[in-house]
N, C-alpha and C positions, 0 to 999 in steps of 0.2 A: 313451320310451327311445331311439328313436331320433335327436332329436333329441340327449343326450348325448353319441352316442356319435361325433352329427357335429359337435361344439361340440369334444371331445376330438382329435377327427383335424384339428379346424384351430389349437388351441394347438400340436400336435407341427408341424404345418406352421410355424407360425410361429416357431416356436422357432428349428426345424431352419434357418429365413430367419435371424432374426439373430445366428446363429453364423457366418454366413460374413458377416458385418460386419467383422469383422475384421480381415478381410485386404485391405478397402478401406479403412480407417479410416488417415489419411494422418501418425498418428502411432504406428499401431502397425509398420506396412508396413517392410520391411526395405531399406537403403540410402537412405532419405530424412531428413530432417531430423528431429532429434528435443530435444525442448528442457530436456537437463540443463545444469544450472548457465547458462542466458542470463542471467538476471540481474547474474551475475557477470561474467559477459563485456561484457554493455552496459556495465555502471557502469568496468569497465575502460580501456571502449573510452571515452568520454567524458569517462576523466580528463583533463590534459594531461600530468602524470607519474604514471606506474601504480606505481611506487616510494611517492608520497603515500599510496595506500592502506594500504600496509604501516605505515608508521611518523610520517607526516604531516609538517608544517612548521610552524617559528616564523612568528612575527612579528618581520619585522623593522627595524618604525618606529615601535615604541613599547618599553621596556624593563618591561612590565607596574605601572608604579605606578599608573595609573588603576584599571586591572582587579584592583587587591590592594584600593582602596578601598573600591570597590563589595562589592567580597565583605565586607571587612568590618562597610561599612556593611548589608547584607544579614545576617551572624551576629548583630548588634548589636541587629538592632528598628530603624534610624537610618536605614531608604530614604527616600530624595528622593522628593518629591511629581515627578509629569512637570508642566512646564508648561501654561499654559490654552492649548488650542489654537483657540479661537474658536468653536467647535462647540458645538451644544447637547448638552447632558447626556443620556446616555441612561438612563432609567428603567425596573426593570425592573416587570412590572406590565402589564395589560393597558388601553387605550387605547381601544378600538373602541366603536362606536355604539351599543349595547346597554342595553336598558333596566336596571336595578336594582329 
C-alpha cells in the first residue's frame, strides 16, 4: 500500500513538472518567433518576382506549337519512344546471388 501511494505522489510530481514546460518551450513563449505561414514567406522570399506566384508567366520563345503536339500526341496513344541512351536496360526483377 504504501508503496501506491508513493508511486501516486511522484506521477502528481511529475505532472505538476511538466506543466511548467511551457512556459519554456521556445514556441509556445510569448514575443519570440513563432512559425505561422513560413512556408509562404520562404517560397516568397526566393521568388524573383512575388507577383509570379500569383498569376505566373508565359513563355516567351516559343508560340506553343511543340507543346500542342505533344499533348496531342499524348490524347492519341502516338507518344514518341525517348531515344537509346546507351545504358543498359533496367530490369525489374530480382538479380542477387541466391540460390533457387
Amino acid at each position: 500500500m504504501p508503496n501506491r501511494i508513493i508511486l501516486t505522489a511522484m506521477a502528481v510530481a511529475g505532472a505538476a513538472l511538466l506543466a511548467g514546460c511551457d512556459s519554456i518551450d521556445p514556441l509556445q513563449r510569448e514575443g519570440l518567433w513563432t512559425p505561422t505561414h513560413v512556408n509562404r514567406a520562404n517560397t516568397t522570399l526566393m521568388a524573383a518576382n512575388p507577383a509570379d506566384l500569383v498569376r505566373g508567366t508565359g513563355e516567351t520563345t516559343s508560340n506553343g506549337v511543340l507543346a500542342a503536339a505533344a499533348i496531342d500526341r499524348l490524347y492519341n496513344n502516338k507518344v514518341k519512344k525517348l531515344p537509346d541512351s546507351g545504358l543498359s536496360q533496367i530490369q525489374a526483377g530480382s538479380q542477387g546471388g541466391g540460390s533457387e
